[in-house]
C-alpha positions in Angstrom: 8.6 27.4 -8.3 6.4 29.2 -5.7 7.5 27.3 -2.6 4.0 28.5 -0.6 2.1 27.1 -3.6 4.3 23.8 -3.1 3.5 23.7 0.8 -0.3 24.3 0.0 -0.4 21.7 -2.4 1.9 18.6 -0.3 -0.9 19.4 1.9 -3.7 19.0 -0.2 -1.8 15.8 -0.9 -1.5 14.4 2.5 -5.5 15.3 3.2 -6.7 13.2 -0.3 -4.1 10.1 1.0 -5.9 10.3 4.3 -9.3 10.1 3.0 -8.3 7.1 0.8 -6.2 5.8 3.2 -9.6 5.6 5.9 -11.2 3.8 2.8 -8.6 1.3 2.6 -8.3 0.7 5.6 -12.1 0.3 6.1 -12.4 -2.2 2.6 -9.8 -4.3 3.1 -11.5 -5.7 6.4 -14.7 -5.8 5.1 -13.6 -7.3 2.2 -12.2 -10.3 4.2 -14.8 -10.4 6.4 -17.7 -10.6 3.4 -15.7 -13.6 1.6 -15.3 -15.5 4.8 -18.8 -15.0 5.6 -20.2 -16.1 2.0 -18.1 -18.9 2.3 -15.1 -18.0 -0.6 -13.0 -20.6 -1.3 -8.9 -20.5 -0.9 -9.1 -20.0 -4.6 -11.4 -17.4 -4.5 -9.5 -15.5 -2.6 -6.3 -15.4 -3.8 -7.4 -15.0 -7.3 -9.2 -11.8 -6.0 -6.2 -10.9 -4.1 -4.2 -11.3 -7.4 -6.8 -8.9 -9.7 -6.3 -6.3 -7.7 -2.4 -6.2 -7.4 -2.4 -7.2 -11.2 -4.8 -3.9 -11.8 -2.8 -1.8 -9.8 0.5 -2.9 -12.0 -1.4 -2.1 -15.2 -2.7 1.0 -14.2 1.2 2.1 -13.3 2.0 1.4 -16.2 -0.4 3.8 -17.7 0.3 6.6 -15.6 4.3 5.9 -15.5 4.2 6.0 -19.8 1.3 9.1 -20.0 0.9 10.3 -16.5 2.9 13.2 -17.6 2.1 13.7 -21.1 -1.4 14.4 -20.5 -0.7 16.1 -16.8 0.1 15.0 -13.2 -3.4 17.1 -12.1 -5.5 15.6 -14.7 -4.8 11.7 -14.4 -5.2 12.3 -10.9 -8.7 13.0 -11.3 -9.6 10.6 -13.5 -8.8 8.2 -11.0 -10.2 9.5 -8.2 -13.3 9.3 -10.4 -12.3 5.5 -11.3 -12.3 5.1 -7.5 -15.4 6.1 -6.9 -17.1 4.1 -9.9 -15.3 0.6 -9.1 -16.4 1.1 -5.2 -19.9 1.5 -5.8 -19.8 -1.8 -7.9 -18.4 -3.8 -4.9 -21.4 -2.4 -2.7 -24.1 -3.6 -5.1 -22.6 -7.1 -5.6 -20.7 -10.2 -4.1 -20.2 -12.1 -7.2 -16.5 -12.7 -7.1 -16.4 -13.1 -10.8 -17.2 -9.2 -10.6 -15.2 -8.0 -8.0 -12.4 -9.4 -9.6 -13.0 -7.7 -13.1 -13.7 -4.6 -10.9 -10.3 -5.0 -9.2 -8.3 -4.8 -12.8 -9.1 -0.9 -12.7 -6.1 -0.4 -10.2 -8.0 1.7 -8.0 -8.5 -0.5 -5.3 -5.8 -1.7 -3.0 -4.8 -4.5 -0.4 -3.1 -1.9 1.6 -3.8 1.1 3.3 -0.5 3.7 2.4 0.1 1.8 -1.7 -2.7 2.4 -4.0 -1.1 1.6 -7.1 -1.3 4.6 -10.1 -2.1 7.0 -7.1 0.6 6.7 -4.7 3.1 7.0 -8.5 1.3 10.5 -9.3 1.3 11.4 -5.3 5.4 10.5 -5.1 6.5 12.0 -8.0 4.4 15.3 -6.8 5.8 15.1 -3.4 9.1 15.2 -5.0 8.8 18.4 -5.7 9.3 19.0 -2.3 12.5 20.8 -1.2 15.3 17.8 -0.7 15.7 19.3 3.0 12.6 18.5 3.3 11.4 15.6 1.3 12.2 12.7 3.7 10.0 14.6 6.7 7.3 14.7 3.9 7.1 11.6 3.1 7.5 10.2 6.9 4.1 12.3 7.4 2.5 10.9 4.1 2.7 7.3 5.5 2.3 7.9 8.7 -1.1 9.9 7.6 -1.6 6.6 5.5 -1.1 4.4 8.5 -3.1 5.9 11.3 -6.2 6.8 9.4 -6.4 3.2 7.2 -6.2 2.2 10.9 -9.2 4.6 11.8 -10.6 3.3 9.0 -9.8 -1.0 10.1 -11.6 -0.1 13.6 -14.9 1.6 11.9 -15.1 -1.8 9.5 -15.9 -3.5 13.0 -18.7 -1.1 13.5 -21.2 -2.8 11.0 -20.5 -6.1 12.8 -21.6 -4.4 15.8 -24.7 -2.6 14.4 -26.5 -5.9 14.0 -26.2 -6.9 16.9 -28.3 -4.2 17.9 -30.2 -3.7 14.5 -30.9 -6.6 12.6 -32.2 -4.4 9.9 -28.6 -3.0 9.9 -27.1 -2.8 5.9 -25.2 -5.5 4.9 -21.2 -5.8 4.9 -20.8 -4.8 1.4 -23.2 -2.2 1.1 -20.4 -0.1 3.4 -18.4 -0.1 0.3 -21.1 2.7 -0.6 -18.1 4.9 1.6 -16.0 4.4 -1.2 -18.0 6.9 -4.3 -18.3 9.6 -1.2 -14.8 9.7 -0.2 -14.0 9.7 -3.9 -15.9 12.5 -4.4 -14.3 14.9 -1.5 -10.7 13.7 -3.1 -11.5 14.6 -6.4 -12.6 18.3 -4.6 -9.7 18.4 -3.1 -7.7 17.5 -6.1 -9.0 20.6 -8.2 -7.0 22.6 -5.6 -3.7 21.2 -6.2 -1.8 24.1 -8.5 0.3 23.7 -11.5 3.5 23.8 -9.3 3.0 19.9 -9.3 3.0 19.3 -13.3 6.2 18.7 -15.5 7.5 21.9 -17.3 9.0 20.0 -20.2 6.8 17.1 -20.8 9.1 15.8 -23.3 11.5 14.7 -20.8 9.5 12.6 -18.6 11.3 9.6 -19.0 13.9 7.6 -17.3 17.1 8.5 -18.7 20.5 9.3 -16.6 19.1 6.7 -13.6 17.9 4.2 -15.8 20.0 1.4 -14.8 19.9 2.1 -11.1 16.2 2.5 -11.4 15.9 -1.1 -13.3 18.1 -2.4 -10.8 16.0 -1.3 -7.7 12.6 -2.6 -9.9 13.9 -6.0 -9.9 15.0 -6.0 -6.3 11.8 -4.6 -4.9 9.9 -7.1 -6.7 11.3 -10.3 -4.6 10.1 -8.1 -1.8 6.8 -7.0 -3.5 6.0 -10.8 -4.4 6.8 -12.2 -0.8 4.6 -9.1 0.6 1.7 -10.7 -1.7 1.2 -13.5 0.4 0.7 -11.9 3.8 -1.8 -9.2 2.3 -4.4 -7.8 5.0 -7.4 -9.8 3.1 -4.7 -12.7 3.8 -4.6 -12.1 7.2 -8.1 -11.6 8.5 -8.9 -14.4 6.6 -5.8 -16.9 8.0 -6.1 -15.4 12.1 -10.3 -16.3 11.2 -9.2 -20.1 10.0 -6.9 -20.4 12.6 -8.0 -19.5 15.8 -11.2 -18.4 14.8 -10.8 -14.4 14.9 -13.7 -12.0 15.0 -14.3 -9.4 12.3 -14.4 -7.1 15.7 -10.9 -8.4 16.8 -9.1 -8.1 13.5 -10.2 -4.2 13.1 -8.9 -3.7 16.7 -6.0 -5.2 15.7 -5.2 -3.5 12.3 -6.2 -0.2 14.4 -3.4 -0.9 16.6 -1.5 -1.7 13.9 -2.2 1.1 12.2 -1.6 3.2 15.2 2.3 1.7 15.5 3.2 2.1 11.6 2.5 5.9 11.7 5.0 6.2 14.8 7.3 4.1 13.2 7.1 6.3 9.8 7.7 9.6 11.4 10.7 7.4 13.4 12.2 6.3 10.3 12.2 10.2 9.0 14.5 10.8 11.8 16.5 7.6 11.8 16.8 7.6 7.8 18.5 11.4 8.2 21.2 10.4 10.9 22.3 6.8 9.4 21.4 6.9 6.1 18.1 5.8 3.7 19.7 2.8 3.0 20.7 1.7 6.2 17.4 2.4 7.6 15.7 0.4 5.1 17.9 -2.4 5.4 18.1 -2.4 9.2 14.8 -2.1 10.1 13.0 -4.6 7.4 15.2 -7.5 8.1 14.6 -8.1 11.8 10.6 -7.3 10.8 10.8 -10.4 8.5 12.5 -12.5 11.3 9.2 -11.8 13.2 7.0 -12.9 9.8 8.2 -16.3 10.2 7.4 -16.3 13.8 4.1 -15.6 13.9 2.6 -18.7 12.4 4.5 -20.5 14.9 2.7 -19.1 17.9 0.7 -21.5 19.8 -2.2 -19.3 21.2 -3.8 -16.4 19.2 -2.6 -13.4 21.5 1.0 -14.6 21.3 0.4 -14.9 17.5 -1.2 -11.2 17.7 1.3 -10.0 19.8 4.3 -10.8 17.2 2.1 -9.9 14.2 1.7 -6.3 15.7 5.8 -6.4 17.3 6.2 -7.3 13.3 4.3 -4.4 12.7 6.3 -1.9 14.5 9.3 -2.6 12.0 8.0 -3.7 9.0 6.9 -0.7 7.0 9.7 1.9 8.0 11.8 1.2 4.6 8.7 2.8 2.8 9.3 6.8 2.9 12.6 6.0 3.4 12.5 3.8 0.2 10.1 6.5 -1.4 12.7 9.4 -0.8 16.0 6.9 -1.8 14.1 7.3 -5.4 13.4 10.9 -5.2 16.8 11.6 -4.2 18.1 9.3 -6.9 16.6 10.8 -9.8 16.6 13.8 -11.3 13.6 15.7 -11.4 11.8 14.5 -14.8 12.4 11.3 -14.1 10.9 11.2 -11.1 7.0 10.3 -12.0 8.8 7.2 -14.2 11.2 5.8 -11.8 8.0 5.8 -9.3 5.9 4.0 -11.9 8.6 1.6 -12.6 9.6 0.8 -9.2 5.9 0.8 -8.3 5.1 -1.3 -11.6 7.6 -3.5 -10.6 5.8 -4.1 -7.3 2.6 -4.6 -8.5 3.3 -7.1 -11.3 5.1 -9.5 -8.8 2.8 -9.2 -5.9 -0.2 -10.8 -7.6 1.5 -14.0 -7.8 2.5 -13.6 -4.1 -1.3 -14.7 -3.2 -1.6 -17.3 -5.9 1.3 -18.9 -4.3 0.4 -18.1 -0.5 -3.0 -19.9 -1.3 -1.5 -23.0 -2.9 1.1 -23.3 0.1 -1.8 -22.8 2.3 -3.8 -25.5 0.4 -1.0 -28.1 -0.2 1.6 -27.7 2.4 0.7 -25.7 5.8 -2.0 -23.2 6.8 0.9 -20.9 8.5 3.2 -21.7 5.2 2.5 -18.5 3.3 4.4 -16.8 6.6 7.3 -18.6 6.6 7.9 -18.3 3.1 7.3 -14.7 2.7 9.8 -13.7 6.0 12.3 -15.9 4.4 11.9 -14.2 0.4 11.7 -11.1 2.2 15.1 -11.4 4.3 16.8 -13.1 1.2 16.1 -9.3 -0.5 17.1 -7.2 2.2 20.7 -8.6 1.3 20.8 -8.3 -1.9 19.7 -4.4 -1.8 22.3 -4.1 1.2 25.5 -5.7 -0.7 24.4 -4.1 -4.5 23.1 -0.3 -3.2 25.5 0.1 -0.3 28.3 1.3 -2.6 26.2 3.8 -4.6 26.3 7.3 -3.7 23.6 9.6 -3.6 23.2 13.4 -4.7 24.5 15.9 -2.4 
């Protein structure tokens, strides 16, 4: 394995997850903002919230059974290209009958650094990575996720902005237009990445060795995926808009920040993960971040509510490259493109029931119940992966 080809193409890598990250990042704001404004029901909502976590679940499972069979490079492209096709639908209608239908392709996402069948190809490629390095890589490919989907959260408030100077101005969704151009520049990059990426023996990519550690982690990371589906970013703009009456302007200042704190705290739990452990970090750090979920819908004023969401913010995402690399590091190396897609799978089929059930809290019990529930799922897990994994030893 050429390790300057590797370098080259983890690069590549971290330049396409920016560009999609931006997108993201962008979407997911105007996304909220469009359904408030046309007047979307709770309903609506969450049953568009759930199509596209339930598309990006499917769409793992695809790649996790053939993403190697048929080439790591290969169904990378293809959905780049699906990317590209399922934005330009969302900027020629609002019909949410469509947009969800759209969703089920798995190439859209609710969040800015997991995009479903393309974060399981982009791990299981970054894998490759030399294991002295691999935990710095994937601190850098979140962090990269973070800070441009937060570039990309502060330009959605730009078109809110641009009427009121230009009334002509396009509307919110036609913005989505972004989403086939930035598609288009990923797939170019893509045709760069080299074959130090693919599988040598195809025939082995499956989980074998890991299996029951890998099934183990699926299950566990699915009480945390389906707790996470309630407090999605569509969630949020939506609930800080019903609330306390939030502009679309506020809410992409706010995500930017957000952003801005989540790529610090990514290349922080690189550091952290390698002096006390991946485990530890992932545990340590999540736990007191879900302590801070519960809070917020308990704040009385909207900047005290904004200040916890963002101190929430600061904690809550440094288990994921340090998650990412536990897997890596787990594995060996043909299993690692299907212990991502089962982890990932694992993720995505639980989290679409996470906004079915935040909505009818939200409807039937409390506006700020979705919260409350979610820290308190979310803690509950953090437990459970400390007692079960803390015993299990990794590869030297």
């Amino acid at each position: 394995m050429s390790t300057v080809n590797v370098e080259s193409d983890l690069r590549i890598i971290l330049w396409i997850q920016a560009v999609r990250a931006f997108l993201y990042g962008f979407g997911a704001v105007i996304l909220g903002s469009v359904l408030a404004h046309n007047g979307a029901s709770d309903l609506q909502v969450g049953l568009l919230g759930a199509a596209i976590l339930a598309g990006m679940a499917l769409s793992a499972i695809v790649v996790g059974i053939a993403g190697d069979r048929i080439g790591r490079r290969r169904a990378y492209a293809a959905l780049l290209v699906i990317l590209g096709i399922v934005g330009l639908g969302y900027a020629l209608t609002d019909r949410v009958w469509i947009l969800i239908v759209l969703a089920l392709f798995g190439t859209m996402s609710t969040d800015a650094n997991e995009n479903g069948p393309l974060t399981t190809l982009e791990q299981a490629m970054i894998g490759q990575a030399p294991a002295a390095s691999r935990l710095r890589v994937f601190g850098r490919y979140n962090a990269i996720a973070f800070l441009t989907g937060a570039l990309g959260a502060l330009a959605a408030g730009g078109p809110a902005f641009l009427h009121h100077i230009w009334a002509g101005a396009p509307a919110d969704r036609r913005w989505f237009l972004l989403f086939p151009i930035g598609a288009i520049v990923c797939l170019w990059l893509s045709t760069r990445i080299s074959d130090t990426m693919e599988l040598r023996d195809r025939s082995r990519a499956r989980l074998d060795r890991s299996r029951d550690q890998v099934f183990r982690l699926a299950s566990l990371f699915s009480i945390d995926a389906f707790a996470g589906g309630f407090v999605v970013t569509v969630f949020i703009v939506f609930w800080f808009s019903k609330r306390f009456g939030a502009s679309l302007e506020l809410m992409s200042a706010v995500f930017f920040a957000a952003g801005l704190l989540q790529a610090a705290s990514s290349i922080a739990a690189a550091r952290i993960g390698a002096r006390i452990g991946l485990l530890n970090t992932m545990v340590f750090t999540h736990l007191p971040s879900n302590i801070l979920l519960i809070l917020v819908p308990l704040m009385p004023t909207l900047p005290l509510a904004i200040a916890v969401l963002l101190l929430r913010f600061v904690l809550s995402q440094m288990d994921v490259p340090t998650r990412q690399a536990y897997i890596a590091a787990m594995v060996d190396p043909e299993e690692r493109t299907a212990a991502a897609a089962t982890t990932n799978t694992a993720r995505y089929i639980a989290r679409p029931f996470g906004p079915l059930v935040g909505t009818a809290l939200m409807h039937s019990v409390a506006l700020g119940a979705p919260w409350v529930v979610a820290g308190t799922l979310k803690s509950g897990y953090d437990l459970i992966l400390w007692r079960v994994f803390k015993k299990v030893p990794l590869p030297s």
